[in-house]
Chimera marker file (.cmm) of the C-alpha trace (Angstrom):
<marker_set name="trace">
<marker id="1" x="-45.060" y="-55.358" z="-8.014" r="1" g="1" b="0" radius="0.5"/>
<marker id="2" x="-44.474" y="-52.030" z="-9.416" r="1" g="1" b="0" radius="0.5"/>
<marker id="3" x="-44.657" y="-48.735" z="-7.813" r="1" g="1" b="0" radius="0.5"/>
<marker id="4" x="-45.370" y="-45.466" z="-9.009" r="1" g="1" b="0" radius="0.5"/>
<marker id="5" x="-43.812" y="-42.466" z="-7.770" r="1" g="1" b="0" radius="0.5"/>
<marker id="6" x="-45.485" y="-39.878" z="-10.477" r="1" g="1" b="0" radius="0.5"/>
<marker id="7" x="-47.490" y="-37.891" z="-7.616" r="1" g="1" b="0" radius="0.5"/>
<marker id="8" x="-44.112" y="-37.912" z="-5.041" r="1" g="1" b="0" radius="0.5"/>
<marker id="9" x="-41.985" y="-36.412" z="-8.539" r="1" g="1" b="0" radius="0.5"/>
<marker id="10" x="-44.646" y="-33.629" z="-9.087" r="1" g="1" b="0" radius="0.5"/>
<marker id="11" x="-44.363" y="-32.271" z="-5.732" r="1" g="1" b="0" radius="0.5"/>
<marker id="12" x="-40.734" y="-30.653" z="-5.791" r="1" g="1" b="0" radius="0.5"/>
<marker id="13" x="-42.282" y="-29.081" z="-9.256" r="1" g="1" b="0" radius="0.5"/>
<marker id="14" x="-45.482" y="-28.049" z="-7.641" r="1" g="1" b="0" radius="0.5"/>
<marker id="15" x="-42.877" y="-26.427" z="-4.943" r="1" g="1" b="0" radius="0.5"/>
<marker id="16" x="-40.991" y="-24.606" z="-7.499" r="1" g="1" b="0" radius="0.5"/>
<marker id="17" x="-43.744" y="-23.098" z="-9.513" r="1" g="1" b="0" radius="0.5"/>
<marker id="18" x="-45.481" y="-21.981" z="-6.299" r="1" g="1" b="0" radius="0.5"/>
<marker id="19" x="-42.527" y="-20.134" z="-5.057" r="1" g="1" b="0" radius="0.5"/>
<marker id="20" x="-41.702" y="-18.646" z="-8.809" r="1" g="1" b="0" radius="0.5"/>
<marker id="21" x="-44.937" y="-17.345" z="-8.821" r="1" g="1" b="0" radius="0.5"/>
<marker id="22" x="-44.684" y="-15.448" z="-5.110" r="1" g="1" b="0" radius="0.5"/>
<marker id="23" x="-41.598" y="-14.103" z="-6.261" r="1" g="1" b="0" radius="0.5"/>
<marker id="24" x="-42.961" y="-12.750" z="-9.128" r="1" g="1" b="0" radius="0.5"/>
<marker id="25" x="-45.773" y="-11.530" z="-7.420" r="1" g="1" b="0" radius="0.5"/>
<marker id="26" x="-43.224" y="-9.572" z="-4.730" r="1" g="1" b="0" radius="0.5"/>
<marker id="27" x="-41.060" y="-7.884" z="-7.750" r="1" g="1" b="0" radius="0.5"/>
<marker id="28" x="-44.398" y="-6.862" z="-9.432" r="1" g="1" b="0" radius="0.5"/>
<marker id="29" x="-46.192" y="-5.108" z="-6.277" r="1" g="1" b="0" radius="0.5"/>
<marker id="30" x="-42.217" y="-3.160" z="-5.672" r="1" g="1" b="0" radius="0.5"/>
<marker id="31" x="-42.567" y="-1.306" z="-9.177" r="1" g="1" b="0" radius="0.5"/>
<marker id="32" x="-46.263" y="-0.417" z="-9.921" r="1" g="1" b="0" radius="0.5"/>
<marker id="33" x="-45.222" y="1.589" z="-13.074" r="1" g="1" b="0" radius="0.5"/>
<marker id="34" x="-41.667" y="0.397" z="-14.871" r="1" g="1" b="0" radius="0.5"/>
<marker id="35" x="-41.022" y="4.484" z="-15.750" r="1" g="1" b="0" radius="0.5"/>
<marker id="36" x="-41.717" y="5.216" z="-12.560" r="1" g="1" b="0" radius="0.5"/>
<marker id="37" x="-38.371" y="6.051" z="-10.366" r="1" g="1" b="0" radius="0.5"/>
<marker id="38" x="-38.554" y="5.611" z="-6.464" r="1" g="1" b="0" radius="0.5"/>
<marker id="39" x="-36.908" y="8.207" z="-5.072" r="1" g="1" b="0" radius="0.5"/>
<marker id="40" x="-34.054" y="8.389" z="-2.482" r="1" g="1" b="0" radius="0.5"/>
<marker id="41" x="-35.129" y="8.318" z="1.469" r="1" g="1" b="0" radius="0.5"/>
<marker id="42" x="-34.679" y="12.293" z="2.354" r="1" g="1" b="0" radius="0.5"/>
<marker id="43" x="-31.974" y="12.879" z="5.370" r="1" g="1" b="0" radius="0.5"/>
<marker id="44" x="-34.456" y="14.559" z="8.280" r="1" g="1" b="0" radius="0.5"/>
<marker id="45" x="-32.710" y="16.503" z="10.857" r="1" g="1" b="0" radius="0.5"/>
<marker id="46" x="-29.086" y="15.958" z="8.756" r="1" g="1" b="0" radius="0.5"/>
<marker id="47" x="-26.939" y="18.770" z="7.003" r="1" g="1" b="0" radius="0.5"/>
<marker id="48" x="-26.656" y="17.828" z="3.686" r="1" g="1" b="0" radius="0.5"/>
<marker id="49" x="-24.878" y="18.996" z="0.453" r="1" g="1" b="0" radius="0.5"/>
<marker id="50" x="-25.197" y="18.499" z="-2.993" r="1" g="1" b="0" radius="0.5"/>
<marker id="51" x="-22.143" y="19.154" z="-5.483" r="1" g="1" b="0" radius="0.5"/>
<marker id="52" x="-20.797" y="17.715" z="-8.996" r="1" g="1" b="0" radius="0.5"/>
<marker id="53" x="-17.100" y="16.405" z="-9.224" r="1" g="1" b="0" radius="0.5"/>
<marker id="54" x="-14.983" y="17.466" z="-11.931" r="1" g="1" b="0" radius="0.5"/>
<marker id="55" x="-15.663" y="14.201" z="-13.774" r="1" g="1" b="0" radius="0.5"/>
<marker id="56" x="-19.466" y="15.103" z="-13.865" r="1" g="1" b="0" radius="0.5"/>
<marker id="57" x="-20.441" y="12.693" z="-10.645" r="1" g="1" b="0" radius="0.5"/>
<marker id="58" x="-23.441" y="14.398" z="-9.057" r="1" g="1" b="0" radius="0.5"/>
<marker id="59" x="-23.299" y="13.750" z="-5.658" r="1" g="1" b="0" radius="0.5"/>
<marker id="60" x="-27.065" y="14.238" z="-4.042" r="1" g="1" b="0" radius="0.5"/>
<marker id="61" x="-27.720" y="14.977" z="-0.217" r="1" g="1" b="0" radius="0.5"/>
<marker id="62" x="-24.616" y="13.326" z="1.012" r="1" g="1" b="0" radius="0.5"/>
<marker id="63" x="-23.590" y="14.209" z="4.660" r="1" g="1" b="0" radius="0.5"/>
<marker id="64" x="-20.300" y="15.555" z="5.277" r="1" g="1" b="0" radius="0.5"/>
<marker id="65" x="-19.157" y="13.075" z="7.667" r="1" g="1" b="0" radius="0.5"/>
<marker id="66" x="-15.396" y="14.539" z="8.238" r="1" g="1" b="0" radius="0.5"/>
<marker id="67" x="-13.757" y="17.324" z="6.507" r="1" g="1" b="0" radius="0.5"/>
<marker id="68" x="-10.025" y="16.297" z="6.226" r="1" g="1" b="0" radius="0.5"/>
<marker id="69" x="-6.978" y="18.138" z="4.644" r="1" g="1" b="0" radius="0.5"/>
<marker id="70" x="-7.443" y="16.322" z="1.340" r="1" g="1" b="0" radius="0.5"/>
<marker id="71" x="-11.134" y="15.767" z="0.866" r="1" g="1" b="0" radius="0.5"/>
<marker id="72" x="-14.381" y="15.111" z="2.734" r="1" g="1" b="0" radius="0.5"/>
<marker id="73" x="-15.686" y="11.497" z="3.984" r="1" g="1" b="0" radius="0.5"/>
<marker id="74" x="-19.402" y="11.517" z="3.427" r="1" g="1" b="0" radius="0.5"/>
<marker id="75" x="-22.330" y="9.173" z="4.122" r="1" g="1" b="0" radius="0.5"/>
<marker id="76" x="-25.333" y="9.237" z="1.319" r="1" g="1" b="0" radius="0.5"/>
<marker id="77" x="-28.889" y="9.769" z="1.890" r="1" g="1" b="0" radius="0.5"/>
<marker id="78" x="-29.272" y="5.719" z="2.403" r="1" g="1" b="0" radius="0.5"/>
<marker id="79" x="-26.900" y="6.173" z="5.444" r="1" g="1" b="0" radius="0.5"/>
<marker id="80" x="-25.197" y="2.790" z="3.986" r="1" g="1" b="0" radius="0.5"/>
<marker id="81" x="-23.234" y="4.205" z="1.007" r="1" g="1" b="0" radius="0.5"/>
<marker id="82" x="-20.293" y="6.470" z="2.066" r="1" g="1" b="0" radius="0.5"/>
<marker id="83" x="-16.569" y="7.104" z="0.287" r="1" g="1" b="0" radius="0.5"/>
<marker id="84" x="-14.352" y="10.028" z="0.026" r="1" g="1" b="0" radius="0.5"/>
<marker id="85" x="-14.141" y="12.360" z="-2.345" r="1" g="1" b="0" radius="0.5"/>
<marker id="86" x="-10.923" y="14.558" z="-2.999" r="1" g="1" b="0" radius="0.5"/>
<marker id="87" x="-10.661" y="18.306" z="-3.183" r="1" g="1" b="0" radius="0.5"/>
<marker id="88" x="-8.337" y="17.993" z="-6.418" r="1" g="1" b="0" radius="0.5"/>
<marker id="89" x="-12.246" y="16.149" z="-7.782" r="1" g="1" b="0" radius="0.5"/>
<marker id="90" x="-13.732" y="19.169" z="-7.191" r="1" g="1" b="0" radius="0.5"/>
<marker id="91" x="-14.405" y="22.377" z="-8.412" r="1" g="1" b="0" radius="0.5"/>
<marker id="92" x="-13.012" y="25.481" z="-7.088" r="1" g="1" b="0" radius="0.5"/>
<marker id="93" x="-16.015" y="26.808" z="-5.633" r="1" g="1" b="0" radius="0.5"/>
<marker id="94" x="-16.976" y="23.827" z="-3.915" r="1" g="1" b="0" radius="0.5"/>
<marker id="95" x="-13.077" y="23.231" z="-2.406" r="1" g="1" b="0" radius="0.5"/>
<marker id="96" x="-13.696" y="26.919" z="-0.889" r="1" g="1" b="0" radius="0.5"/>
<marker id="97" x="-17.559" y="26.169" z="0.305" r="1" g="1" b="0" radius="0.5"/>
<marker id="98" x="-15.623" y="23.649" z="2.374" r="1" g="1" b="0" radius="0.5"/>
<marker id="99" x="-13.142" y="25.068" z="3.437" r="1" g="1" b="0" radius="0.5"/>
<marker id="100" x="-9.852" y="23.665" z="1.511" r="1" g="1" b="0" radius="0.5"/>
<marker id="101" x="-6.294" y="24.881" z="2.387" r="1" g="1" b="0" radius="0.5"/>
<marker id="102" x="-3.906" y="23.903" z="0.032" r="1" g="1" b="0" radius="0.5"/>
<marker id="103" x="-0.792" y="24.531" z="2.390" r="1" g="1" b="0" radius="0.5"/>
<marker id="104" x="-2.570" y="21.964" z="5.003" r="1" g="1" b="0" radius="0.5"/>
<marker id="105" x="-3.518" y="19.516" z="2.056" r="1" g="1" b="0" radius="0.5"/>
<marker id="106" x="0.749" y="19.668" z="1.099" r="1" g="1" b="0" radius="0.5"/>
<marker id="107" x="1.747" y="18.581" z="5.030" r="1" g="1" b="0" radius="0.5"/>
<marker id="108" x="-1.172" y="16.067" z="5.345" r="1" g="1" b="0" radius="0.5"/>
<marker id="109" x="0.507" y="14.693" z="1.956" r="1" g="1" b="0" radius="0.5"/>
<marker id="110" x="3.725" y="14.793" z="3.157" r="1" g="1" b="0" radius="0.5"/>
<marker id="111" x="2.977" y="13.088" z="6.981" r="1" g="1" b="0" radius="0.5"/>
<marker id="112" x="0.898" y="10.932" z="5.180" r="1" g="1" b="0" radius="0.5"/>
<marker id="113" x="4.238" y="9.822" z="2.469" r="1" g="1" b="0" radius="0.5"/>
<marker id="114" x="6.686" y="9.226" z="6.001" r="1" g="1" b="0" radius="0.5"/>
<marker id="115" x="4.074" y="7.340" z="7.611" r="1" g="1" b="0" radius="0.5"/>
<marker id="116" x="4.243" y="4.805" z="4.891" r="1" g="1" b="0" radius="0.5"/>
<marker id="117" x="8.309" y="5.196" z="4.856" r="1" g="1" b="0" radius="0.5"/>
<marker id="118" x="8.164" y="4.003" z="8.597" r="1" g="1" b="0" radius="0.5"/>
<marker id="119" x="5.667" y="1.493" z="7.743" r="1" g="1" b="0" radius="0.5"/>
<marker id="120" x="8.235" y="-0.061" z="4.940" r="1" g="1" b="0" radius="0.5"/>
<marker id="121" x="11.112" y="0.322" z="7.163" r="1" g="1" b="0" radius="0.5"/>
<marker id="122" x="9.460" y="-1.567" z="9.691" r="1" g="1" b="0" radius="0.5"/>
<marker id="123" x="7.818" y="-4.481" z="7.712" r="1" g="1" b="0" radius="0.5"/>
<marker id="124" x="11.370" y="-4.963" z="6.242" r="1" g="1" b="0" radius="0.5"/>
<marker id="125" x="13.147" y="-5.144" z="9.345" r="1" g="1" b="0" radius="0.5"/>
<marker id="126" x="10.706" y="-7.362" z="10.352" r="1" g="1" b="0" radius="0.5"/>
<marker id="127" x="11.381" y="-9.680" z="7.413" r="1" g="1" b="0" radius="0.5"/>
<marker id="128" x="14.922" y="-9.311" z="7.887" r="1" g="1" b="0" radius="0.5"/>
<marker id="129" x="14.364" y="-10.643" z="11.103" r="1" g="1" b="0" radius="0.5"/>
<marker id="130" x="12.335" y="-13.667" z="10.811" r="1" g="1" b="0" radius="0.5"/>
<marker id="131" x="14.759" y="-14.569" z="7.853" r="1" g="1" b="0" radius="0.5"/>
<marker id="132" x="18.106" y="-14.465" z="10.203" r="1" g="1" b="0" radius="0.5"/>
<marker id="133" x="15.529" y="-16.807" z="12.439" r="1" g="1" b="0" radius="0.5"/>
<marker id="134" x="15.050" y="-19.365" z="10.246" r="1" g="1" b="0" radius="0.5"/>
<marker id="135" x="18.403" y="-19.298" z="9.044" r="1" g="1" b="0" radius="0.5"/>
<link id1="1" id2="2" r="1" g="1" b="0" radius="0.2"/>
<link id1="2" id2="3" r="1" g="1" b="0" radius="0.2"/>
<link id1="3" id2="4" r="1" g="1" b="0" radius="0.2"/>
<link id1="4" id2="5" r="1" g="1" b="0" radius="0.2"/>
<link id1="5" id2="6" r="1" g="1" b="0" radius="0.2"/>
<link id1="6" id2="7" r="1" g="1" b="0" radius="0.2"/>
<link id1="7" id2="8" r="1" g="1" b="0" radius="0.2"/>
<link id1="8" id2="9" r="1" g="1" b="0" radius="0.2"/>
<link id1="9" id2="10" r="1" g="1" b="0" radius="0.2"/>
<link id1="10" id2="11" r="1" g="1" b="0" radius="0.2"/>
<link id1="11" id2="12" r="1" g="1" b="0" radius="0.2"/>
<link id1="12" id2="13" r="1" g="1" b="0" radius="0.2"/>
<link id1="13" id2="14" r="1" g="1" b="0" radius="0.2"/>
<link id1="14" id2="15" r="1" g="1" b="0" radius="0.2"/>
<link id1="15" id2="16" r="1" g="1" b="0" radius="0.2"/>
<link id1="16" id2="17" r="1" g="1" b="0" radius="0.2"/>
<link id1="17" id2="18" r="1" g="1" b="0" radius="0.2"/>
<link id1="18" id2="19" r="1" g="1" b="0" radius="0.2"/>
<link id1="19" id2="20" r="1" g="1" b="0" radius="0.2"/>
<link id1="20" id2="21" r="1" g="1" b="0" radius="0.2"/>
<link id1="21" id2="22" r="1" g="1" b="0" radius="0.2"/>
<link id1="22" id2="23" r="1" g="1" b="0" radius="0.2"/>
<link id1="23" id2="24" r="1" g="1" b="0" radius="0.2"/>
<link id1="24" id2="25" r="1" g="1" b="0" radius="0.2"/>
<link id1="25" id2="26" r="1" g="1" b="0" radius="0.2"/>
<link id1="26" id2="27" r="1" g="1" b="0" radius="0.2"/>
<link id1="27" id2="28" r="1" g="1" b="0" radius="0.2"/>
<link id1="28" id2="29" r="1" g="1" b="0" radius="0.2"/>
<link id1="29" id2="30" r="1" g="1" b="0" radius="0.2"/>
<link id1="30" id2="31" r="1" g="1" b="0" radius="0.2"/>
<link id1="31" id2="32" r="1" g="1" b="0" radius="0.2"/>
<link id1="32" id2="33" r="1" g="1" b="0" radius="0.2"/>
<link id1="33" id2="34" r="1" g="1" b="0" radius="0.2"/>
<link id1="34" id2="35" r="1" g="1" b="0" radius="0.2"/>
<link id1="35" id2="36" r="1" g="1" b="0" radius="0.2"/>
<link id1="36" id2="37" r="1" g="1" b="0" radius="0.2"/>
<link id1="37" id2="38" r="1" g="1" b="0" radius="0.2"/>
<link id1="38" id2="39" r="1" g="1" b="0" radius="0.2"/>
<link id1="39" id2="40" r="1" g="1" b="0" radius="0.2"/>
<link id1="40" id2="41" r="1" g="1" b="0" radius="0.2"/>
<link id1="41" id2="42" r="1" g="1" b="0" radius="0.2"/>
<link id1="42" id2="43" r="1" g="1" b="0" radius="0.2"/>
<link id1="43" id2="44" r="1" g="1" b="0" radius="0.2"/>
<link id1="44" id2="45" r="1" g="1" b="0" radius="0.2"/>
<link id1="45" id2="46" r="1" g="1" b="0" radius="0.2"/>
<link id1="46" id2="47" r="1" g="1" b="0" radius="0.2"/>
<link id1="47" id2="48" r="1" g="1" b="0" radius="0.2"/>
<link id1="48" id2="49" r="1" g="1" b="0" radius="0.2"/>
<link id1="49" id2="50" r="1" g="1" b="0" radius="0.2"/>
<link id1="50" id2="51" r="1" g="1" b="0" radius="0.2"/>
<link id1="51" id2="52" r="1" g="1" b="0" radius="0.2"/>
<link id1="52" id2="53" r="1" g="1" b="0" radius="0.2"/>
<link id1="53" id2="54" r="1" g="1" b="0" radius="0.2"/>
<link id1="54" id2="55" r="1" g="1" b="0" radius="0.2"/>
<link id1="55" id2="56" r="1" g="1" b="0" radius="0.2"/>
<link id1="56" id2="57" r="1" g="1" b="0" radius="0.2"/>
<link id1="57" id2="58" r="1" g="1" b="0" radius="0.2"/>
<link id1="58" id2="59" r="1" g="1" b="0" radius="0.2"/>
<link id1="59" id2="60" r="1" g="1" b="0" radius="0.2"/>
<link id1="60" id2="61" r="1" g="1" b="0" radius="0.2"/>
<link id1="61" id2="62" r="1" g="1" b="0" radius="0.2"/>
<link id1="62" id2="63" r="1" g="1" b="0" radius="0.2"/>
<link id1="63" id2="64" r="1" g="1" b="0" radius="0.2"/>
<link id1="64" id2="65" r="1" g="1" b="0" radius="0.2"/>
<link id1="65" id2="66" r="1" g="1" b="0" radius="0.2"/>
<link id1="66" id2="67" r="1" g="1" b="0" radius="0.2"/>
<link id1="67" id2="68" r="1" g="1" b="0" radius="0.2"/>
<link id1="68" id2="69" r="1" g="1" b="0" radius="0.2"/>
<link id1="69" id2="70" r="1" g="1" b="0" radius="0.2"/>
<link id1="70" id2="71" r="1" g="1" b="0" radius="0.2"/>
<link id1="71" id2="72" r="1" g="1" b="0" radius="0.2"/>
<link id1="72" id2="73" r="1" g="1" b="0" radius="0.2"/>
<link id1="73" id2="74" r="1" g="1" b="0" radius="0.2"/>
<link id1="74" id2="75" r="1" g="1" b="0" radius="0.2"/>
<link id1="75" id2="76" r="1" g="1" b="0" radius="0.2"/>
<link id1="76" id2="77" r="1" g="1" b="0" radius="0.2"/>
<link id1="77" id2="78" r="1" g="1" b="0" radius="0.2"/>
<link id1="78" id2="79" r="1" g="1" b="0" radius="0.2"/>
<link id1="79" id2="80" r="1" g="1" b="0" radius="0.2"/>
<link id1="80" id2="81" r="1" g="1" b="0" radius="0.2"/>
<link id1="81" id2="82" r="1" g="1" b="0" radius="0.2"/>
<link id1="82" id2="83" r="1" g="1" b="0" radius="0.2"/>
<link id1="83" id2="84" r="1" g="1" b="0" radius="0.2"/>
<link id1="84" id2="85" r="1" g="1" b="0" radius="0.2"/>
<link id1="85" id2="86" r="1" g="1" b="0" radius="0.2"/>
<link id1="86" id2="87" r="1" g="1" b="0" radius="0.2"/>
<link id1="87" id2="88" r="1" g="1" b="0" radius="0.2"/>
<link id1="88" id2="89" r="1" g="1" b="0" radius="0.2"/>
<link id1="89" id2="90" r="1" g="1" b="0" radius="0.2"/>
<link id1="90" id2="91" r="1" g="1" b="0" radius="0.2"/>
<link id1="91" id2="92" r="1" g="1" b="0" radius="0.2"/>
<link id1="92" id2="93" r="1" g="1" b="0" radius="0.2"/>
<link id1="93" id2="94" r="1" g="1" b="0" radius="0.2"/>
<link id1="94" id2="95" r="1" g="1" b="0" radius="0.2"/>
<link id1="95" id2="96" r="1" g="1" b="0" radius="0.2"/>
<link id1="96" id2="97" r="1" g="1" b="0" radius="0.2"/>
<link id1="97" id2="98" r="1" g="1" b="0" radius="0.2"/>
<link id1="98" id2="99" r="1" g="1" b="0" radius="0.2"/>
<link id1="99" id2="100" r="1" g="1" b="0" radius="0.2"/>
<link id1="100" id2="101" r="1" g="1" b="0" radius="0.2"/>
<link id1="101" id2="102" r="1" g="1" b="0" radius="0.2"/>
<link id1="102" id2="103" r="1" g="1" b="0" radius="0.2"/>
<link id1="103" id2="104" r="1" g="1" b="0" radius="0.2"/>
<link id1="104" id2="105" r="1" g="1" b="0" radius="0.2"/>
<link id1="105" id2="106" r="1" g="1" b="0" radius="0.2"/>
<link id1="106" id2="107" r="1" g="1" b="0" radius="0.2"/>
<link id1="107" id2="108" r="1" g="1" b="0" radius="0.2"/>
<link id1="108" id2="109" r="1" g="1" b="0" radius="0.2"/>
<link id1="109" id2="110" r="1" g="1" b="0" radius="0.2"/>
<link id1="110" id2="111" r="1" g="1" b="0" radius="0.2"/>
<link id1="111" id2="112" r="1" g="1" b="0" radius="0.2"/>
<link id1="112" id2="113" r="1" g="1" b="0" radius="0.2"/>
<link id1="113" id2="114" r="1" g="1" b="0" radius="0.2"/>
<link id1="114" id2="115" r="1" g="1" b="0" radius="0.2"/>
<link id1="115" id2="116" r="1" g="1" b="0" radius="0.2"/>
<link id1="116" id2="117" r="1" g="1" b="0" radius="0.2"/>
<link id1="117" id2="118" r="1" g="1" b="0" radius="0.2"/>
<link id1="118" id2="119" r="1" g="1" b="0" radius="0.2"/>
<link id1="119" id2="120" r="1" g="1" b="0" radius="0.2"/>
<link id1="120" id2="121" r="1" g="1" b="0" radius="0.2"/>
<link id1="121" id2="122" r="1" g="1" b="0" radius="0.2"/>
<link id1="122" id2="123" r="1" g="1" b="0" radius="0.2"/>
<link id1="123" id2="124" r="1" g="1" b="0" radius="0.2"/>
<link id1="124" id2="125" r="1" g="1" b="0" radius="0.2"/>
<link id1="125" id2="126" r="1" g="1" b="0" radius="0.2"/>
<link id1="126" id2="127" r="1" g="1" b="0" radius="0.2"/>
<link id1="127" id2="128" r="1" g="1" b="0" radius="0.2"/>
<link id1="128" id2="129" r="1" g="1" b="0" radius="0.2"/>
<link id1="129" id2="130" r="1" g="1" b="0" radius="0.2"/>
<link id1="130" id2="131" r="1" g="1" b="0" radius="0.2"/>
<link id1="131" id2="132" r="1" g="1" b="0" radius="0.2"/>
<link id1="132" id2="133" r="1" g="1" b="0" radius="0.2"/>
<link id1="133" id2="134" r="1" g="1" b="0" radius="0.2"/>
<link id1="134" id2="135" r="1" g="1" b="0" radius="0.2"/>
</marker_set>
């Protein structure tokens, strides 16, 4: 007796194509016109700023999130993107807009440079510790 398994085989196919064709359907219906670009969601009730680094980085209605001595932290329009950007990355009239001090920006460098000294110091009297454990 032999059994055929031609309609059970096309199934898993029929299954495949089907969902090929929703997901082209879905990427189709997100770009109605390939030249046209979707623009960025627009902060509402947010301060915003818009500058260009010395490298030529345009950064476009980010937030100023924190203002620190050696650059800002900033959040993008998409409120999921952020980073930091340095005031040595920018240009002069941008590092006075907000408010750069260079003496401040020297002792944040330097507190910053003794924190990691500790930190060494400590992970390697640490080390030297569990060694003289195990020894």
């Amino acid at each position: 007796m032999k059994t055929s398994y031609s309609c059970c085989s096309r199934v898993p196919l029929l299954l495949l194509v089907a969902l090929a064709l929703c997901l082209g359907a879905a990427a189709r219906a997100q770009v109605s016109d390939p030249g046209e670009v979707k623009s960025k969601p627009k902060p509402e009730g947010r301060k915003t700023i818009t500058f260009t680094d010395r490298n030529g980085h345009r950064y476009e209605d980010v937030e100023v999130v924190t203002i620190e001595p050696d650059g800002i932290a900033y959040l993008e329009a998409d409120r999921v993107h952020a980073g930091k950007v340095k005031f040595t990355d920018m240009t002069e009239s941008d590092r006075t807009r907000l408010g750069y001090d260079p003496d401040r920006a020297v002792r944040h460098a330097q507190q910053q440079a003794e924190q990691e000294r500790s930190r060494l110091a400590t992970a390697q009297r640490a080390s030297a510790a569990r060694q003289l454990a195990a020894a």
